[in-house]
C-alpha positions in Angstrom: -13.6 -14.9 23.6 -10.7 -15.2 21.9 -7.7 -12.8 22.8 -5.0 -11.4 19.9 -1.7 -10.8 21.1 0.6 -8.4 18.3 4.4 -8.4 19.5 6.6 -6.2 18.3 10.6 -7.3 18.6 13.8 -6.0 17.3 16.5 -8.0 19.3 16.8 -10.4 22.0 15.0 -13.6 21.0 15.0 -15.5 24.0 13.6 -12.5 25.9 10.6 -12.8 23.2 10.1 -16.3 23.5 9.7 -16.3 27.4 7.6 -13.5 26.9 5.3 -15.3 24.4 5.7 -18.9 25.9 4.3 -17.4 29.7 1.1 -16.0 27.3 0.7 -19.7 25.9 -2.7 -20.1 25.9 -5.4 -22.0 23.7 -7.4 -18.9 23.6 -4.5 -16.8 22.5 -3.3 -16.3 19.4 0.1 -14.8 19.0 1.7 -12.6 15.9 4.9 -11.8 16.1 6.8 -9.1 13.8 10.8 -9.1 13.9 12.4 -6.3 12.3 13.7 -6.9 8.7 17.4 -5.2 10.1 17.8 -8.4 12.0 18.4 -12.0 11.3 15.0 -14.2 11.6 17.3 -17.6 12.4 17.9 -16.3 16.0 14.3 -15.5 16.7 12.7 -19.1 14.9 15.3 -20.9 17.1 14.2 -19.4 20.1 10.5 -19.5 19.0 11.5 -23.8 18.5 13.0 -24.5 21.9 10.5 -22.7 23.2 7.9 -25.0 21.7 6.3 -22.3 20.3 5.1 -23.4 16.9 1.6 -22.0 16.8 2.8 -18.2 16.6 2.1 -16.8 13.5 5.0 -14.8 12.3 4.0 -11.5 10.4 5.2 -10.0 7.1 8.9 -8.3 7.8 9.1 -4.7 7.4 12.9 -2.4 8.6 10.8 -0.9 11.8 13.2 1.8 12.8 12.5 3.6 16.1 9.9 6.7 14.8 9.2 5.0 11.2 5.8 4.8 9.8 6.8 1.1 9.3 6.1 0.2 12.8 1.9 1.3 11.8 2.1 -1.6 9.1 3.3 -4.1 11.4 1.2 -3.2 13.7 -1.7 -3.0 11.2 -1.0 -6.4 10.0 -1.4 -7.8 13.2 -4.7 -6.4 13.4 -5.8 -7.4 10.3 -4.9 -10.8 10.8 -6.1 -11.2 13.9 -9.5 -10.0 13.1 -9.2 -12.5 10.2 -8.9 -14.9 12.6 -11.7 -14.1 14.5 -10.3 -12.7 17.9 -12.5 -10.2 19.9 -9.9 -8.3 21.6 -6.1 -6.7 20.7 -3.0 -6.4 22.7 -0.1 -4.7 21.0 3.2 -5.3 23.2 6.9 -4.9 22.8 9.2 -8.0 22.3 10.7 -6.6 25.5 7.9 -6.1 27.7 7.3 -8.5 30.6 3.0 -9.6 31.6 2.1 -7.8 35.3 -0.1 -10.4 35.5 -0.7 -14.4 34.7 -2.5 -15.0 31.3 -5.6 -15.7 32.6 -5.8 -12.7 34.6 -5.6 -11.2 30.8 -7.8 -13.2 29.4 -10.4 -12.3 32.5 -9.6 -8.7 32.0 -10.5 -8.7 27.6 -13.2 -10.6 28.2 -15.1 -8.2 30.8 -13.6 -4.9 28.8 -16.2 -6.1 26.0 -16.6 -2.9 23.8 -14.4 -0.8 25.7 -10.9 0.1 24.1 -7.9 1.5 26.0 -5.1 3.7 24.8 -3.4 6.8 25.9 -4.9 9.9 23.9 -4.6 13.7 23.7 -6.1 16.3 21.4 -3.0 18.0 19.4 -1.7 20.1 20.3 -0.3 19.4 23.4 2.4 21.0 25.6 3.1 17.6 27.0 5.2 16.9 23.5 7.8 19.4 21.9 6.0 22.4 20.0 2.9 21.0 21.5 3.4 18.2 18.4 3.1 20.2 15.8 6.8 19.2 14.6 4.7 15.9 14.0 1.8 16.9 12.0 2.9 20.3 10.6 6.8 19.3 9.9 8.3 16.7 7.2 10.3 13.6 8.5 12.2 12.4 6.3 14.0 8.7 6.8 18.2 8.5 6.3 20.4 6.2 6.3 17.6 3.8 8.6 17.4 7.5 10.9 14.3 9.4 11.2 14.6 13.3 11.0 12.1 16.5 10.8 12.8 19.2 8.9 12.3 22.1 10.7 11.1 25.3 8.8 12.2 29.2 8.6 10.9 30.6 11.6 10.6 27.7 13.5 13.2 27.7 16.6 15.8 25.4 15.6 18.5 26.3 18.9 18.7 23.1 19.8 20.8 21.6 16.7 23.8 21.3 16.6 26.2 22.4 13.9 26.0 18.6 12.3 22.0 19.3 12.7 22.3 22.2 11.4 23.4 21.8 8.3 21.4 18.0 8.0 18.2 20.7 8.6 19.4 22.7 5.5 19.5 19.9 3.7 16.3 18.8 4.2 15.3 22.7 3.7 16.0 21.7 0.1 15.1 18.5 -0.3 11.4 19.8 0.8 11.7 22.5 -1.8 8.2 23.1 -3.8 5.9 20.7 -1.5 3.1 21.8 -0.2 2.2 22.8 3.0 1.9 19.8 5.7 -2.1 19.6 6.8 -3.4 16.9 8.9 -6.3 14.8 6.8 -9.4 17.4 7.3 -10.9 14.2 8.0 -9.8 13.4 11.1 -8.8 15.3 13.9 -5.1 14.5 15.5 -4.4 13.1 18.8 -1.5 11.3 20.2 -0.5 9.4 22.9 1.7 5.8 23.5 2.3 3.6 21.0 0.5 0.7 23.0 -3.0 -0.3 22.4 -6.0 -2.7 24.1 -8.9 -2.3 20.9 -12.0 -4.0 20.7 -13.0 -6.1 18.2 -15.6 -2.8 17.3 -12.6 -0.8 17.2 -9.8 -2.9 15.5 -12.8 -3.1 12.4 -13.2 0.5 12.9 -9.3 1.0 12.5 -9.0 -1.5 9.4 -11.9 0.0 7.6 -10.9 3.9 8.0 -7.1 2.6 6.8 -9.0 0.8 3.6 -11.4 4.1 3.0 -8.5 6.0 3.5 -5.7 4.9 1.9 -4.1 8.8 2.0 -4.2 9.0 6.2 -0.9 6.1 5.6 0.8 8.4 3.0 0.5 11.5 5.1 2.5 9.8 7.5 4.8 8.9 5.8 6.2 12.1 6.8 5.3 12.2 10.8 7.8 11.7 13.4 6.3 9.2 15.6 3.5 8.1 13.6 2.8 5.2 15.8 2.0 7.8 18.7 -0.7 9.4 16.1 -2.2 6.8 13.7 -4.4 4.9 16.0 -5.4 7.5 18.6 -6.4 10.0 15.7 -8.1 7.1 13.9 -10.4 6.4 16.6 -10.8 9.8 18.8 -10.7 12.3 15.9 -13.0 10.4 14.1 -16.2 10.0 16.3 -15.8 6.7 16.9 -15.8 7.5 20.6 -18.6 9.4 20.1 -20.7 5.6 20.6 -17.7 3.6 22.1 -16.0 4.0 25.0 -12.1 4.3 25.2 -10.3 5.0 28.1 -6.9 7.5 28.6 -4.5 4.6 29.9 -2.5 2.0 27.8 -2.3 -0.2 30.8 1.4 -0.2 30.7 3.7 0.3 33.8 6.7 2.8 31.9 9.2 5.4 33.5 10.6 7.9 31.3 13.7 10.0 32.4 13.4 13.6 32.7 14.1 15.2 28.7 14.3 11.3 27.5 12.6 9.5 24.5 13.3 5.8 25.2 11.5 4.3 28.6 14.3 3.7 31.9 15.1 0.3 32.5 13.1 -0.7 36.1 15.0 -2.3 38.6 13.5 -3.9 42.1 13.0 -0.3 43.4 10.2 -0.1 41.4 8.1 -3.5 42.2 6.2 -2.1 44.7 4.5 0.6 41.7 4.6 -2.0 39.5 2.6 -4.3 41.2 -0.4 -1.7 42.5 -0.2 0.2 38.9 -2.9 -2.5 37.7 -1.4 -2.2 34.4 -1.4 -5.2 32.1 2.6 -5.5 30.9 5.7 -3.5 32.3 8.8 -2.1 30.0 11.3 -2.5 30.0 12.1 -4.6 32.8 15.9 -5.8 33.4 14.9 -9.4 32.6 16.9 -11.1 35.4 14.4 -9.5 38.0 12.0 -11.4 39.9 8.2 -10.2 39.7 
């Protein structure tokens, strides 16, 4: 069994090198994406120190927070870890810190087998802002590196501000004459966290719906979030689990403040969870705490 581990980093390179050199492992095989915004010299340093020649860094894409950019890095990953022959697929954050020693990991891919595990909901859902349909039925556009949605006529837009507003007129304009936004009739939609464990049965599953599909990555161009979407509606809303099993937990240990959209930082008061959560990785973790 040979394990896959897709990293996704925008800053702090020695933080990702600890991270990747306590996964060392000659059954591992690490891919590492760093955001094109930031300066690779920092981050192949780090990776060199480290000793950490083996990782396999990815094609660069600008992976701003909410951008459909962050699904092709992620894709990639999969892609060329399947090329490689690897049988299971972690997707992690630069900044998340391993729950558990890399054998432990190992021990757990190897007895998941077939079985896949990511977050997932049917859309919509009241757990996300108009249920999510400001992610499937609204256009985001991308400005000046920022993600926005345009929110139509007779849609409740009281939360803007006069800046957003006005930026929401804009937009108004901009998405003069296109038609409306449908999700693919091939697929039903389903979110959940950006973090995935997928089976070799369902990383080919992913890889060959992208191929057959090649308009699923174009309509999301336009999603807010379409890392939350791409890879739950690709497998749930497809029938894929229909003969594969895939369970509701990303086996990640987060805390999210009331209203917030980025994860808390955890601090000691919250080893105790962390360590009976049984989740594989915890974010984001103030690095100079102890596990």
């Amino acid at each position: 069994m040979r394990l896959a581990l897709v990293v996704l980093a925008h800053d702090k390179p020695a933080q990702v090198a600890r991270l990747l050199g306590s996964l060392r492992h000659p059954r591992l095989s690490a891919y590492l994406h760093v955001d094109r915004r930031v300066a690779w010299d920092p981050f192949a340093r780090a990776l060199a120190d480290a000793g950490l020649a083996d990782v396999t860094a990815l094609p660069r894409h600008a992976t701003a927070w909410a951008s459909p950019q962050l699904v092709d890095a992620a894709i990639e990953g999969l892609a060329r870890g399947a090329g490689d022959g690897c049988d299971y697929f972690l997707l992690v954050s630069g900044l998340d810190t391993p729950l558990r020693p890399v054998e432990e990991i190992l021990d757990f891919a190897e007895q998941a087998g077939s079985r896949s595990y990511l977050e997932h909901f049917p859309l919509p859902d009241p757990r996300w802002r108009l249920g999510g349909r400001d992610r499937i039925e609204f256009y985001t556009y991308t400005l000046r590196g920022r993600r926005h949605t345009c929110i139509p006529r007779g849609e409740d837009s009281g939360h803007l501000n006069r800046r957003g507003r006005l930026l929401n007129r804009a937009l108004r304009l901009r998405g003069l004459g296109k038609p409306a936004r449908r999700f693919p009739a091939y697929a039903r939609p389903f979110g959940g966290s950006q973090w995935w464990n997928l089976s070799r049965a369902a990383a080919d599953h992913v890889l060959e719906f992208v191929e057959r599909h090649p308009d699923y990555r174009r309509y999301h161009e336009h999603t807010l979030a379409p890392d939350e979407i791409f890879f739950q509606s690709a497998l749930l809303g497809t029938g894929f689990a229909e003969g594969h099993e895939v369970v509701d937990d990303a086996l990640r240990f987060i805390r999210w403040p009331e209203g917030g959209s980025h994860p808390r930082p955890l601090g000691p008061q919250d080893l105790p969870a962390m360590r009976a959560s049984g989740a594989l990785f915890a974010r984001k973790l103030d690095p100079a705490l102890k596990l």
